[in-house]
N, C-alpha and C positions, 0 to 999 in steps of 0.2 A: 521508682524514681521517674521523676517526668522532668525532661529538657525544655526549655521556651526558645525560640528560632524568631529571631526580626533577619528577616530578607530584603535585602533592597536592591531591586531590578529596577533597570534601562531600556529602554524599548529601543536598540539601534537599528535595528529592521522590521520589516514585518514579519511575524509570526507566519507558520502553517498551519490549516484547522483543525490536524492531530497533535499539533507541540501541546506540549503539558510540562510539569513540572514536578521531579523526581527528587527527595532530600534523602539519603541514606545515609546512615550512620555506620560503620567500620569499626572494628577492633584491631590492633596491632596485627594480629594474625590476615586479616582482609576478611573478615567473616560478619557479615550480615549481623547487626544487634538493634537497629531502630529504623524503625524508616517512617516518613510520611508523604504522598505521594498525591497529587492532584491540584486544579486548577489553584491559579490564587485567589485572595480573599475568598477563604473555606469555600470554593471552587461557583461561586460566583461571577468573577472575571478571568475568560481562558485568555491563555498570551495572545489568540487570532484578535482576539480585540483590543490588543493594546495598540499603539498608534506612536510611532516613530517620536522617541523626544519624551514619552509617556514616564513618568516615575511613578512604580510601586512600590507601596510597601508591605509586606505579605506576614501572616506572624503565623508559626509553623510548631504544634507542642507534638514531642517522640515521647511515647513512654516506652522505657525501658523496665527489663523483667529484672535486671541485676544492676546495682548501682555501677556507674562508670568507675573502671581502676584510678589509682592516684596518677 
């Protein structure tokens, strides 16, 4: 199964040149099931170079090993 993610960030400050960007996905229990993990735009622009006022929009796919429950 694969999930599709539209993120949409705010630059209210300046970043730091380690900030990155972490999506994880949870199961009820709290147990790790998907995650996708790195700069935005498929890690092309890190958040250090975003700029105060700056809107992105970031698009993020998780594949999962087992479909999501109901």
């Amino acid at each position: 199964m694969v999930l599709h993610l539209t993120l949409y960030w705010v630059a209210l400050n300046p970043a730091r040149p380690t900030d990155t960007i972490f999506v994880h996905l949870v199961d009820k229990s709290g147990a790790l099931v998907g995650q996708v993990d790195g700069d935005s735009l498929g890690g092309l622009v890190p958040p250090s170079a975003w700029r105060t006022g700056n809107e992105i929009i970031d698009y993020r796919t998780i594949k999962l090993e087992e479909p999501l429950p109901p």
